[in-house]
N, C-alpha and C positions, 0 to 999 in steps of 0.2 A: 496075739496079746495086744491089750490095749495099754500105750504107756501110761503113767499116770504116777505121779511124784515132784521131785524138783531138783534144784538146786543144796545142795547139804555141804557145809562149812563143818566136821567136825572137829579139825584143827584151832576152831575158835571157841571151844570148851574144853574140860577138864573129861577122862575118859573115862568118869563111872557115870558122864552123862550118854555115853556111845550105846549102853544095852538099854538105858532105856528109849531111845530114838529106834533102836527095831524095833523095841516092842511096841511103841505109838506106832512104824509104819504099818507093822503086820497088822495093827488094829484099823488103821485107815482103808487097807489095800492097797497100800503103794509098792508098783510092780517096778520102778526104777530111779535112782537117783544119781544127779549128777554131783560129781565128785572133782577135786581139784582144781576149777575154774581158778582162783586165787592162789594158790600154795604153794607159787616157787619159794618162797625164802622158805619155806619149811620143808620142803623137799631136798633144795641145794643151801643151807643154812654160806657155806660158805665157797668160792669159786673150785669147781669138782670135787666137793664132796657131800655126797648124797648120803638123804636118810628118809630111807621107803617104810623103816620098819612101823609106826605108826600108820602108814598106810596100807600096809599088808594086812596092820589088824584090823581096818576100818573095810577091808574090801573084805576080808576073810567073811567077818560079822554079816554082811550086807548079805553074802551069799549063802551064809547059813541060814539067815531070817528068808530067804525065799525072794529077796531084795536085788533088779541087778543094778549093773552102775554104767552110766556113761561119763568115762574117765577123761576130764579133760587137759589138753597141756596149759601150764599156766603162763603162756607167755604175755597174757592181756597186761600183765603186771610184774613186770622186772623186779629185784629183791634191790633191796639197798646196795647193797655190795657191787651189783652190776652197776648203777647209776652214779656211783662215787669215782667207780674204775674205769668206765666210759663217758666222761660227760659228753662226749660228741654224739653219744647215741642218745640224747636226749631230744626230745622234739624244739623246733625253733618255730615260732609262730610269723606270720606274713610281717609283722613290724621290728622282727629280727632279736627280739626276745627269747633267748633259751631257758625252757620251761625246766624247772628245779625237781627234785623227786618229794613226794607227798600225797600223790594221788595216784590213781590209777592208768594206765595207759602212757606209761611215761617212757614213750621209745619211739624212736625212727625208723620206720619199716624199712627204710634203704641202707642203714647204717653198716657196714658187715659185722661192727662187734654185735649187733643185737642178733644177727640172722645168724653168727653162729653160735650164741648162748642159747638161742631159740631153737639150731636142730642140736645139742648137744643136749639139751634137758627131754626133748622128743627121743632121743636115740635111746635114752634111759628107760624113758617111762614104757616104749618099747618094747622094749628088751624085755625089761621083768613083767609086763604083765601082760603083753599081747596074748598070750594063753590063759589070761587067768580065767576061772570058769565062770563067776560074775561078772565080764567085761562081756556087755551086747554091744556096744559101739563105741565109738573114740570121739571124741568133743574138741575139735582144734580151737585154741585162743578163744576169744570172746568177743561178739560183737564189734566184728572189723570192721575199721574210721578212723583212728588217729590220720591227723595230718600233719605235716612237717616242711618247713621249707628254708630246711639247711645245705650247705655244699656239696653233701655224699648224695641227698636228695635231686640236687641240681645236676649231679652228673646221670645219676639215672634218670633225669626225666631227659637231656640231653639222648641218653643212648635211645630209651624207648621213642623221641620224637623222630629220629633218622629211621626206625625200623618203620614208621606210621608213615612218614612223607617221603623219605627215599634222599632227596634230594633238598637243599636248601629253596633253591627259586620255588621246589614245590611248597614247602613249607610257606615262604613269603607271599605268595598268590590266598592260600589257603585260609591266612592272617589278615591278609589285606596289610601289610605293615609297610605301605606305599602310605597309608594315610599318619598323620603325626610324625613322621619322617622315625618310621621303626624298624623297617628295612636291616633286616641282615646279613653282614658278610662273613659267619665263621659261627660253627657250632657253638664255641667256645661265649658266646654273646649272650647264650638265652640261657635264663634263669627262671626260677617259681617264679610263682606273680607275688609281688612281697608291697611290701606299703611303698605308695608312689606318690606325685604330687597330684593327681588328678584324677581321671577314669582309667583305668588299665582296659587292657585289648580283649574286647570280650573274648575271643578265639581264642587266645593265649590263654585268658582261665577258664574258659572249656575243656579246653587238650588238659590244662595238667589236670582237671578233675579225672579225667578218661585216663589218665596214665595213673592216680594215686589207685583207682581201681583196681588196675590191671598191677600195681604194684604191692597193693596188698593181696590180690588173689595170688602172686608169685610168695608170699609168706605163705600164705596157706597152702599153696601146694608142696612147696619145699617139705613140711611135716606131715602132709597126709600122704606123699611118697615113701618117709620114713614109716610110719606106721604101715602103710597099707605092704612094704617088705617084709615088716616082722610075722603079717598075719594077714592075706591077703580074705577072707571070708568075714571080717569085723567092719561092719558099714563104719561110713569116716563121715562127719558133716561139723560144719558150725550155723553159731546162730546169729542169722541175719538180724539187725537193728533197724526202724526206718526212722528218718529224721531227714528236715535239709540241710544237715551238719555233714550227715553219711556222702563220704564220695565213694560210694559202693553200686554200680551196675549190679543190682541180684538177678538180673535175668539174663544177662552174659555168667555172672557165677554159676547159676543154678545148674549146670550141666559138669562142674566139674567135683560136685556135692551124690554121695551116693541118697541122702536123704535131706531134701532143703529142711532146713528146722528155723525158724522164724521166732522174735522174740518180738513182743503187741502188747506194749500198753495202753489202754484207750486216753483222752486225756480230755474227754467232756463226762460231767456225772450225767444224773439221772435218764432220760432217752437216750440222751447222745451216745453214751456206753454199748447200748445196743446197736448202735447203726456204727460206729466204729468196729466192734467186733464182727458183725459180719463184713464191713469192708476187709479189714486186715483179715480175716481167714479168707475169703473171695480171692485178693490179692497173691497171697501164699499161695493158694493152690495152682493160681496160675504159674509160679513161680517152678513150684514143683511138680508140672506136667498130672495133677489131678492130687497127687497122694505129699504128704508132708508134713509137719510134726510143730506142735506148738510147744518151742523148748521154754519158754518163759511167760511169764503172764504174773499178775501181781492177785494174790485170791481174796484178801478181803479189802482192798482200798482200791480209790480210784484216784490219781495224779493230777490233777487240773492246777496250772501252773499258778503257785502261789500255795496250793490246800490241796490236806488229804481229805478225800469223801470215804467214808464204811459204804461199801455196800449193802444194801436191802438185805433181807432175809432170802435165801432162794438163789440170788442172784451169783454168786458164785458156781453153781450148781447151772442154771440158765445157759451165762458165760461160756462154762468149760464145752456146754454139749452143742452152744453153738459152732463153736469150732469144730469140732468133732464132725458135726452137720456137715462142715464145710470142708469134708477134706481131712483134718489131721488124724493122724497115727493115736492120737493121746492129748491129755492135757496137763501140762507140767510147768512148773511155779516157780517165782522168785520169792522167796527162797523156802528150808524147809523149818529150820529155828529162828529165830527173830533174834537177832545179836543185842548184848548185853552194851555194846561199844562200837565207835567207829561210825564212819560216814554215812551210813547206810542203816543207824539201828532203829531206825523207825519205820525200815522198809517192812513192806507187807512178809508174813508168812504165815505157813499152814500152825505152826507151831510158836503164837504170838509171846509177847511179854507175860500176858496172861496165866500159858500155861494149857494142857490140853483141854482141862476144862472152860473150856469158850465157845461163843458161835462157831467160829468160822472151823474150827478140828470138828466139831460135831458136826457142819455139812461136809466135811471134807469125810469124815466115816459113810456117810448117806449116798455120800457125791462118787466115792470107792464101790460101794457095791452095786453103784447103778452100771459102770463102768465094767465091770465084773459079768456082768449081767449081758452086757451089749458086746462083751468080748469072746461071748465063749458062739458067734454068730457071724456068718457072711454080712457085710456092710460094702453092698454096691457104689457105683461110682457116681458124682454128680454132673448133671447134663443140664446143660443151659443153652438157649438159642440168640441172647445177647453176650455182647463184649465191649468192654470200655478199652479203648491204649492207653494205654503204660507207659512212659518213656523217658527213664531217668536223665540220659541227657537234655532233653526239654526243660525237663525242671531246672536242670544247672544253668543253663541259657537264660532262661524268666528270673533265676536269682540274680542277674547282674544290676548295674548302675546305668545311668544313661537310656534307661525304656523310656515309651510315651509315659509311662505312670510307672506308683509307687504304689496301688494298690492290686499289680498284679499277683494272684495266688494260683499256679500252676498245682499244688495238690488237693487245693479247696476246690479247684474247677472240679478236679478229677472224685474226689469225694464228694462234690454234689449231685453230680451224675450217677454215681452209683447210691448215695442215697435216696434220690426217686425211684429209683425202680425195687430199692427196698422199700420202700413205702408201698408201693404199686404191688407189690407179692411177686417180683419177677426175678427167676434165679439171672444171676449175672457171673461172667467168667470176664478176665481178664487176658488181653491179647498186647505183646511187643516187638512194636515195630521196626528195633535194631535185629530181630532173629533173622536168617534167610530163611529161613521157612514158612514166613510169615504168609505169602499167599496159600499155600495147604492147610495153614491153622485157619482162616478167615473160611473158609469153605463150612467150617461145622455149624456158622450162624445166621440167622437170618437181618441181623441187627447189628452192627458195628455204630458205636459213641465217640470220637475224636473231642478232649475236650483238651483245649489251651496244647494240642500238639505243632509246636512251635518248628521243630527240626524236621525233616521229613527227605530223606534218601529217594533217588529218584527210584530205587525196585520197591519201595514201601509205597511209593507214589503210584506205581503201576498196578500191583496187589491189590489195593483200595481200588483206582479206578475198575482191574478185571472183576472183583467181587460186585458192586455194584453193575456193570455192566450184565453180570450173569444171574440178577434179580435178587440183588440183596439193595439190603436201605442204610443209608450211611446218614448221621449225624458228624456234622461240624459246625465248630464254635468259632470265635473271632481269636485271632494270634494260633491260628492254626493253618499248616503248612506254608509258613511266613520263609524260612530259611531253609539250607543246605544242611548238610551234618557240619559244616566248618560254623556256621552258623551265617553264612554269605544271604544276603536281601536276595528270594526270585523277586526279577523286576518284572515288570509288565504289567504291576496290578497285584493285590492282596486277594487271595490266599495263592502266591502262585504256584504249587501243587496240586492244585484241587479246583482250580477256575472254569476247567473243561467240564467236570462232574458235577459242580456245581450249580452252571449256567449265570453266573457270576462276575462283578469286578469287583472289589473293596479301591476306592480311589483317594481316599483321606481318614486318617483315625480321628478321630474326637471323643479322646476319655474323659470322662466326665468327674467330676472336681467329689470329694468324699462329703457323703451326708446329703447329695443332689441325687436328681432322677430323670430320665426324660419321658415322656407320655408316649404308650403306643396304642393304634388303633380301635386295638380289642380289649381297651380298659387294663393293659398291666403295665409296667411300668419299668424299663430300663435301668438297671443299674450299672455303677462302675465304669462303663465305658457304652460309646458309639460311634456309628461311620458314615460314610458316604458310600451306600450301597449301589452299583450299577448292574439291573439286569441282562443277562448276555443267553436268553434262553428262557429261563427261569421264570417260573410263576411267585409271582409276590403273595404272599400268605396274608402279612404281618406289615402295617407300614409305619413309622415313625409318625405320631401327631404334635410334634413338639420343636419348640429350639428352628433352628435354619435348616432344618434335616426333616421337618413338615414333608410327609406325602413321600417318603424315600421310602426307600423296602427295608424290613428290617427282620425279616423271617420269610425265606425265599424257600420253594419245592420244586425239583428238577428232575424230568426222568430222563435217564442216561442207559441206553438200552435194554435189558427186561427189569432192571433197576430204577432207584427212586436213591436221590440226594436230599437232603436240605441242608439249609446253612438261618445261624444264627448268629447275629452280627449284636447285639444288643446283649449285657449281662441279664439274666431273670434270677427273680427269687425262684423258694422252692417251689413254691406251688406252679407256678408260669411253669418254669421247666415241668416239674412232671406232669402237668396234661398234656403239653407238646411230646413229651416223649412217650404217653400212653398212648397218642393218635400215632405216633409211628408203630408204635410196636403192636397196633390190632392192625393197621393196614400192611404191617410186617407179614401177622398172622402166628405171635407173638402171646400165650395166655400167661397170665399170675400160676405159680405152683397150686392153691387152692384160690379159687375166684370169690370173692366176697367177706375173705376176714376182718373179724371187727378191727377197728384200731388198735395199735400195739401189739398186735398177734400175727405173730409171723409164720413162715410155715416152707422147710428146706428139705429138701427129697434127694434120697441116695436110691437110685435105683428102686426098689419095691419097700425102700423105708421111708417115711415121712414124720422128720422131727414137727411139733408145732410148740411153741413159749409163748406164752402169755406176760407181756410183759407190764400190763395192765394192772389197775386196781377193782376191775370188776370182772366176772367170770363172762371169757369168750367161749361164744357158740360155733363151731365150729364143724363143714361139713365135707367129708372123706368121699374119696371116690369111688370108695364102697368097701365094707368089713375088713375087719385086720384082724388083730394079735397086738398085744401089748409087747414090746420086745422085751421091758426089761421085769413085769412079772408074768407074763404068758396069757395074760387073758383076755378073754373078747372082748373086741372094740368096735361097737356098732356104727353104722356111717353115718352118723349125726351125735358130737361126743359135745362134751361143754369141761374144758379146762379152766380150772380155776387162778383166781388170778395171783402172778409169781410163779405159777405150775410150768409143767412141761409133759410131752407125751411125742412117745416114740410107738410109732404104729406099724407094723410088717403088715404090708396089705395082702389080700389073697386068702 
């Protein structure tokens, strides 16, 4: 079964609205909705005492109408009652401000009154419905991230840093906290990183990013142990959020989720929308080892900070089956009624202010049966022979204070990399470099991308070098394999993780000032930053024509046993990058899914199926690798098809 539904708040209406919400979903085809994300206080109205009976009626409904439910705990959102009665469990912000109840997310993951209001409302939900015959999975909390840095907070970050370091002097080595005279003599000494008079210790807010993770994944596992005893055969998952607010590792979680589910909002309109979506589904699937489920997405708006955009005609529909493309189980929405009230009532849903008669339910009925269509069929797995890293502590690192520049962007590097090669028609997977497994993932490709990977473990270090060494081509960028995982300088020379593979020194940074450029050789033009490149091997490609840095290397190629390196030390727009990375990847030996699509016309292949979107305003010609099958009406597709534009077409080849 393909999922396909959303989010469903029926506690925020009156309940002769409940039968007619089946009857829209049955007419949509919605095969599942999520249920109780929000509704502790309507659940526990007051401290132990529950009322499921409205929720009995709304699961009973769901499951009559052919509708199932992924029932979630609502711990994302304590009730009043908890927040009055604990204000310690309230979250405190870095400047020592405890945050008031009013919104959402108003709790301290360390706190114990919260972790045990949070397994005693799991123990419930449990209990009565792990058996119910509408419950396909259990939905823990919501987009886990609150942060907190209160005293209950301080002593767990306390206990988890002794289980990390062992030892104090190891801890002070690891911090460097010889420098600023921050040296410590007693657990009892170290705290969050809270507002200070200057720059705090980057290390110090590395580690507590790494422990808020691992401290929220202890919430999470806390209730999906409960659950998974009531009913051990009910897949358990939540849904990941990305943001650089998130102090959430998904790819250390992702193994302890029986289905990663991912929630993507794109947050550029028109093109942009497309190349985000396939990032974020790209990204997921790495996340979740090939297969993984897009629990949230917004279906007719797009978010661009400041304004909401409508989507195009079509494009909702486009959207869902990109994902799809890439990986997910389904496609499923924030939200499914568009609320009358409240923080959020102008958020997108399948069922607007409007009313069902509107666009966006009319594609959402179209958008069901296509779904319908593609689900009652085998959907092979996607293979790619490029990989980008991923590597959430890097990011955390590149977020501090005190770097050469203030125009570093650790996930615009990493999303512009993969938007070339969406451009270019080249599927791409995503690889991380905190897994141990990492040198047996690296084997599946012939292309590895490193952009802005700042942190770098000396067995991540060795993985990259074996993979090149045994005829694969590695791409790196500048601020890559700069530090330790503590975040400690390799000295010797810039990059030093990758100076042997590369054939390379970096001996001076010179970031370049915002709105400036520097000249390179081959007519393009350095952004954002540059260096003093030393070759140690390495053939110069690319040499700086500009500034004091004239006649310096600035795009170097290295072969390092049946492999091939390069290194790029100068920012590029997009265009620079993706010819540089299309000459890697045909001397990879590296093709686009289909070779020659017009512009905006994309084209992502599951085993023997081949989605293509047109995301254009003119009809692309487009040319198959020979006959198919329409998947979602049955009919011949000859190999030379022309999709019209906003179209889409799913082909089973053979």
């Amino acid at each position: 079964m393909i999922f396909f539904g959303g989010d469903y708040n029926p506690e925020q209406w009156p309940e002769e609205v409940w039968d007619e919400d089946v009857t829209l979903m049955r007419r949509a085809g919605v095969t599942i909705a999520t249920v109780g994300v929000f509704s502790w206080s309507n659940l526990e109205p007051e401290p132990g005492r529950f009322e499921f009976g409205w929720l009995d009626r709304v699961l009973d409904r769901l499951h009559d109408g052919g509708v199932k439910v992924a029932l979630a705990t609502p711990t994302a959102s304590p009730p009043p009652w908890f927040t009055l009665a604990h204000p310690e469990a309230m979250p405190v912000t870095a400047d020592g401000v405890r945050l008031s109840h009013g919104s959402r997310d108003t709790y301290c993951v360390s706190a114990p009154a919260y972790r045990a209001a949070a397994r005693s409302i799991t123990t419930e939900l449990a209990a009565r419905y792990a058996h119910h015959p509408a419950l396909a999975m259990w939905h823990v909390h919501n987009e886990y991230g609150t942060d907190c840095r209160c005293d209950a907070t301080a002593a767990a970050f306390r206990t988890w840093l002794q289980k990390r370091h062992g030892e104090l002097d190891t801890l002070n080595e690891a911090w460097t906290t010889a420098f600023w005279s921050q040296r410590y003599s007693d657990w009892a000494q170290i705290l969050p990183p809270r507002a200070t008079q200057y720059l705090p210790n980057p290390a110090h807010v590395l580690d507590f990013r790494r422990f808020l993770s691992d401290e929220l994944l202890g919430g999470y596992v806390e209730q999906r142990d409960l659950l998974r005893a009531a009913n051990p055969d009910v897949p358990i998952t939540t849904n990941f959020v990305q943001g650089g607010w998130v102090s959430v590792d998904h790819a250390r979680w992702a193994g302890e989720l029986d289905l990663v589910a991912v929630d993507h909002y794109p947050a550029e309109a028109g093109y942009g929308t497309e190349e985000e979506t396939a990032f974020g589904g790209d990204l997921a699937r790495g996340w979740g080892g090939g297969s993984w489920l897009l629990m949230e997405t917004a279906p007719n708006l797009v978010y661009t900070p400041g304004r909401m955009h409508a989507k195009e005609p079509g494009q909702l529909t486009r959207n869902s089956l990109s994902y799809l493309a890439r990986g997910s189980r389904g496609a499923m929405y924030f939200q499914w009624r568009q609320p009358r009230g409240g923080a959020e009532m102008f958020h997108s849903a399948i069922v607007p202010h409007a009313g069902p008669d509107s666009p966006v339910f009319r594609e959402a009925i179209g958008l069901g049966r296509t779904l319908k269509a593609l689900g009652r069929q085998e959907i092979g797995a996607n293979e790619a022979q490029v990989a980008i890293a991923w590597d959430a502590p890097s990011w955390w690192a590149l977020q501090g204070g005190g770097l050469p520049s203030a125009d570093i962007d650790y996930a615009g590097a990493v999303r512009q990399a993969h938007r070339a090669f969406y451009h270019s028609g080249i599927a791409t997977d995503f690889v991380f470099p905190g897994r141990d497994d990492l040198a047996e993932r690296l084997r599946a490709y012939k292309m590895i991308v490193l952009p802005h990977l700042y942190l770098v473990s000396d067995e991540a270090a060795a993985a990259l070098r074996e993979f090149v060494a045994g005829g694969g081509h590695l791409v790196v960028d500048h601020l890559s394999g700069i530090a330790d995982p503590a975040g400690r300088i390799r000295l010797g020379g810039y990059p030093g993780a990758f100076r042997d593979v590369l054939g390379i020194r970096v001996v001076e940074w010179r970031p370049l000032a915002p709105a400036t450029s520097i000249a390179l050789d081959n007519g393009d033009r350095g952004l954002r930053w540059s260096e003093r490149v030393e070759t140690a091997g390495a053939e110069t490609l690319v040499r700086y024509a500009g500034d004091v840095l004239a006649g310096a290397p600035a795009i170097t190629h290295h072969r390092f046993g049946a492999g091939a390196a390069w290194y790029i030390s100068p920012g590029l727009d997009d265009a620079a990058l993706r010819r540089l990375l299309d000459q890697v990847a045909a001397e990879a030996g590296v093709m686009p899914v289909l070779p020659g699509l017009p512009p905006k016309v994309e084209a992502v292949r599951r085993d023997d199926l081949i989605f293509v979107f047109n995301h254009g305003e003119t009809p692309g010609q487009v040319q198959l690798p020979g006959p198919g099958q329409d998947a979602v009406t049955g009919r011949p597709v000859p190999t030379s098809v022309t999709v019209p534009p906003g179209g889409f077409l799913a082909v089973r080849l053979g």
